[in-house]
C-alpha positions as CSV (number, residue, x, y, z in Angstrom):
1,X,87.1,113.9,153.5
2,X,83.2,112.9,152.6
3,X,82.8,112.7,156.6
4,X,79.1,111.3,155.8
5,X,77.6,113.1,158.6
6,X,78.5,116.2,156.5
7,X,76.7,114.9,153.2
8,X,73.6,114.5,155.7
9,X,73.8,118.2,156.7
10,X,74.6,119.5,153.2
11,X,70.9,117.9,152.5
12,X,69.1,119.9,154.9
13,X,68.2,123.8,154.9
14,X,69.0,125.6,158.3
15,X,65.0,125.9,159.2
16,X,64.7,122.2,159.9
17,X,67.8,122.2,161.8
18,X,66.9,124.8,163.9
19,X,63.3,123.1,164.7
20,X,65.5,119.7,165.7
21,X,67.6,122.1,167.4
22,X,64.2,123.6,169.8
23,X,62.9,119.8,169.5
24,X,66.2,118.2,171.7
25,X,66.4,121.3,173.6
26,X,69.6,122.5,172.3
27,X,71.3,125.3,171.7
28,X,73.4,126.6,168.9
29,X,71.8,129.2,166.8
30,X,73.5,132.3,165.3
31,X,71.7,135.2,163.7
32,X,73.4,138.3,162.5
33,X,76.1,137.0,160.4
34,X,74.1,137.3,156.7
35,X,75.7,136.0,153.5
36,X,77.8,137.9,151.7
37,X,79.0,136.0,148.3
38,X,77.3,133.3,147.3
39,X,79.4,130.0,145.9
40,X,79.5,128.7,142.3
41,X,75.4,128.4,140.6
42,X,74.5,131.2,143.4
43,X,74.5,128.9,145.9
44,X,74.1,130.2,149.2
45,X,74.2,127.1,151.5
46,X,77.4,125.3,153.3
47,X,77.9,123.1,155.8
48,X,81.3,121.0,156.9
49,X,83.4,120.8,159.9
50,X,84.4,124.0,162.3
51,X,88.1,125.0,161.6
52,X,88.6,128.1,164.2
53,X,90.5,131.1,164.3
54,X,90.4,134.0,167.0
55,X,91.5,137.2,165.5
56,X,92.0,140.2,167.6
57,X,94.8,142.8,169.3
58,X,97.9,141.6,170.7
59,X,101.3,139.4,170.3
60,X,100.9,136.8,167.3
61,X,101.6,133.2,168.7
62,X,105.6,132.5,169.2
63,X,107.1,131.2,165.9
64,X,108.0,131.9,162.0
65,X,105.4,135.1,161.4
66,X,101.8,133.3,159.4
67,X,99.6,135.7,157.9
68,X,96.4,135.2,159.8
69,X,94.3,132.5,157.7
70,X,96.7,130.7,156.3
71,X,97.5,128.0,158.9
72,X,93.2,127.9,158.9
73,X,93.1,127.2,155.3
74,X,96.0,125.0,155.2
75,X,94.2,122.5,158.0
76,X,90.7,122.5,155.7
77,X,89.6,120.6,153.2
78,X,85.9,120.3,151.4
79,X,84.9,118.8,154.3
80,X,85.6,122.2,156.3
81,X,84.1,125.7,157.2
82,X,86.5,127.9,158.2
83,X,85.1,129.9,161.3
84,X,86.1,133.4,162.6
85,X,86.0,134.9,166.0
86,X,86.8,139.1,165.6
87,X,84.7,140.3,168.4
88,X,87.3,142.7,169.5
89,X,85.3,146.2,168.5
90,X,88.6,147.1,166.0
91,X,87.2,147.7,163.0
92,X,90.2,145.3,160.4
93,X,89.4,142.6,158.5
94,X,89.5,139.2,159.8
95,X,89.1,137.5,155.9
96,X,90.2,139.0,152.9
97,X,90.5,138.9,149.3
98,X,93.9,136.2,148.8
99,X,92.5,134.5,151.9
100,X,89.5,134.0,150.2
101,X,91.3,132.3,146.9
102,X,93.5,130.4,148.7
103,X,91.0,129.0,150.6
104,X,88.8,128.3,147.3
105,X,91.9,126.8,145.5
106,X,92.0,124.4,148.5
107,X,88.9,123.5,147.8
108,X,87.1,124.8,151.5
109,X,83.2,124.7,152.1
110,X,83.3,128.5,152.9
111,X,83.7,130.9,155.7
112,X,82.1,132.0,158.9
113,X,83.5,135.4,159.9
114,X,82.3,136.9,163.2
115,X,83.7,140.6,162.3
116,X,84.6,142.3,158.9
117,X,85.2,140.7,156.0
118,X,87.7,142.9,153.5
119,X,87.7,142.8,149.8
120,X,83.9,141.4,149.3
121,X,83.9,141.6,145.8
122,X,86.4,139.4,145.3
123,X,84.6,136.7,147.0
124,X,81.7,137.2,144.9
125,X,83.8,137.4,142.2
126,X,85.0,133.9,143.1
127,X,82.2,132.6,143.5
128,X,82.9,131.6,146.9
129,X,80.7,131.6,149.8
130,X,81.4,133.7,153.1
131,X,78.7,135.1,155.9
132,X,80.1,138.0,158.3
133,X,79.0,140.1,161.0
134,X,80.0,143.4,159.1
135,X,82.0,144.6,155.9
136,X,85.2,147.1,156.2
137,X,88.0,148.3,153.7
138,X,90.4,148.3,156.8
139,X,93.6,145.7,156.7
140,X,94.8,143.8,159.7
141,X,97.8,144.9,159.5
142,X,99.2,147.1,162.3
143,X,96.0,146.5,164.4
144,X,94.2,143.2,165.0
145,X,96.8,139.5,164.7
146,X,95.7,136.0,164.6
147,X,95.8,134.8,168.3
148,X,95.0,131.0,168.0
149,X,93.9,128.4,165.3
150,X,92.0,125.4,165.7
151,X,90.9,126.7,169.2
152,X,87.4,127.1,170.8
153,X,86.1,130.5,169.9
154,X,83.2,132.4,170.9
155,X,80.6,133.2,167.7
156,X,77.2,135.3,167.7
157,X,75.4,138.5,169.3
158,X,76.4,138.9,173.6
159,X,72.6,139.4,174.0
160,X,70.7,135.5,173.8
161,X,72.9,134.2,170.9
162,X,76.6,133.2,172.1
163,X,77.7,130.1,171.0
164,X,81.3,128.5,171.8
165,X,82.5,126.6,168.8
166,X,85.4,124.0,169.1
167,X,87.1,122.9,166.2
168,X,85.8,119.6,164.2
169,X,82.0,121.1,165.6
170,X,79.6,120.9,162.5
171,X,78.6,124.2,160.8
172,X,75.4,124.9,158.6
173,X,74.5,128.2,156.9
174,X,72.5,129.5,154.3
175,X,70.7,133.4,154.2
176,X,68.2,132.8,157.3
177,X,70.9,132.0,160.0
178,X,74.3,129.6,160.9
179,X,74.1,127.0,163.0
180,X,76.9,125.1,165.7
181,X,76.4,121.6,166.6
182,X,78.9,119.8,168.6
183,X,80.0,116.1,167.3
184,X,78.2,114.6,170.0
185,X,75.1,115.5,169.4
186,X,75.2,115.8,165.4
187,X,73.7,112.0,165.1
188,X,70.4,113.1,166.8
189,X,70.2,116.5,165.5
190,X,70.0,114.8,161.5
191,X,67.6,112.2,162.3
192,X,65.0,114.6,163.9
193,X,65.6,117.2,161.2
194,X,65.3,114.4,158.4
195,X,62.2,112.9,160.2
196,X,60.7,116.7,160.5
197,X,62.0,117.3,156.8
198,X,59.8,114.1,155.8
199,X,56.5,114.9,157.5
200,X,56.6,118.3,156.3
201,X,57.2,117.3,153.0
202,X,53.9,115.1,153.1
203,X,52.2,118.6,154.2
204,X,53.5,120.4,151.4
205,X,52.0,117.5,149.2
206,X,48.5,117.8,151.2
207,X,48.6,121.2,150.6
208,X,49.2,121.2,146.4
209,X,46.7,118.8,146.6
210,X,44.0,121.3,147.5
211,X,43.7,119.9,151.1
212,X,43.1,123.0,153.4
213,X,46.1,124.6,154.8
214,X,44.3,125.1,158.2
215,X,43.9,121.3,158.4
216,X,47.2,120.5,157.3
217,X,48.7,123.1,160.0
218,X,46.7,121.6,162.9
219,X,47.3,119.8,166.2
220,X,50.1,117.3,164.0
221,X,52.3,120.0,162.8
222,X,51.9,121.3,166.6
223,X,53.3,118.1,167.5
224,X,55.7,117.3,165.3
225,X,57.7,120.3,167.2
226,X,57.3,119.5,170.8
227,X,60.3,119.5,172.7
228,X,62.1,116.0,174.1
């Protein structure tokens, strides 16, 4: 726990991330999937490791029957975002209500969900933080099983926003999008979004200051974003 790449990320707001994302040339990206409880204070942000779970139609994986979740929130810890693949077109939720507490009682960053969520106001009532692609009433049960944990899974829209997330990848979200970054490229992706984060800062100072915003928002702020 306290991986201290993670404290990094949970510094930084998905906008700067995104810019170092365009800035190294990398993908990762995922609109679509808005917020949909925030956590404790109504905080919206979270960011931690990618535990993955692929939900859909078909056989369960051999073994003692696991409600779908629970071998995800069992392998997470406050280091952890728990991230859902239900892309299948079934409308059934892929998170629900005692999902939600258990995984708060474990102490998880929050969710990702790629499909419905079930019992929303539960989460909110938790105070725990989950984004998902849509909201149903609709169990799992009888029509969509979990198919694989801790597996790569496939999250965001099939036109221009696909991203393949493997487990231990880094996860940020807060209400303008959710990003993916892969552990090897995570060490880059904070020191250009901290450098980026600092010069704007010193903009954002120029501009209180009465400097013009024209002048502040010239040829440096241009820049400051071209790709590597």
């Amino acid at each position: 726990m306290n991986d201290p790449q993670v404290q990094r990320l949970r510094r930084l707001d998905v906008c700067a991330v995104s810019d170092a994302l365009d800035k190294l040339q990398l993908s990762g990206v995922v609109t679509g999937l808005p917020l949909r409880s925030n956590g404790p204070g109504g905080n919206s942000r979270i960011a931690g490791r990618a535990v993955t779970m692929k939900v859909g139609p078909g056989a369960p994986p051999s073994g003692p029957p696991v409600h779908l979740g629970c071998t995800a929130i069992e392998n997470s810890n406050s280091d952890n975002v728990i991230v859902v693949e239900q892309r299948s077109g079934v409308e059934a939720g892929c998170w629900g209500g005692l999902l939600t507490l258990g995984a708060k009682v474990r102490g998880v960053a929050g969710v990702v969900a790629d499909g419905p969520l079930r019992d929303v106001d539960e989460a909110i009532a938790y105070e725990f933080p989950i984004y998902s692609r849509s909201l149903t009433s609709r169990t799992a049960r009888t029509r969509v099983v979990e198919l694989g944990t801790q597996i790569p899974i496939t999250v965001g829209a099939t036109a221009g926003g696909e991203v393949v997330v493997q487990p231990g990848d880094y996860v940020l979200a807060d209400r303008s999008a959710v990003i993916f970054i892969s552990s090897t490229d995570i060490e880059r992706v904070l020191d250009t979004a901290e450098m980026i984060v600092a010069k704007e800062a010193v903009m954002a100072k120029a501009i209180l200051s009465g400097t013009p915003i024209a002048k502040v928002m010239g040829g440096n702020y241009e820049q400051m974003l071209e790709r590597q």
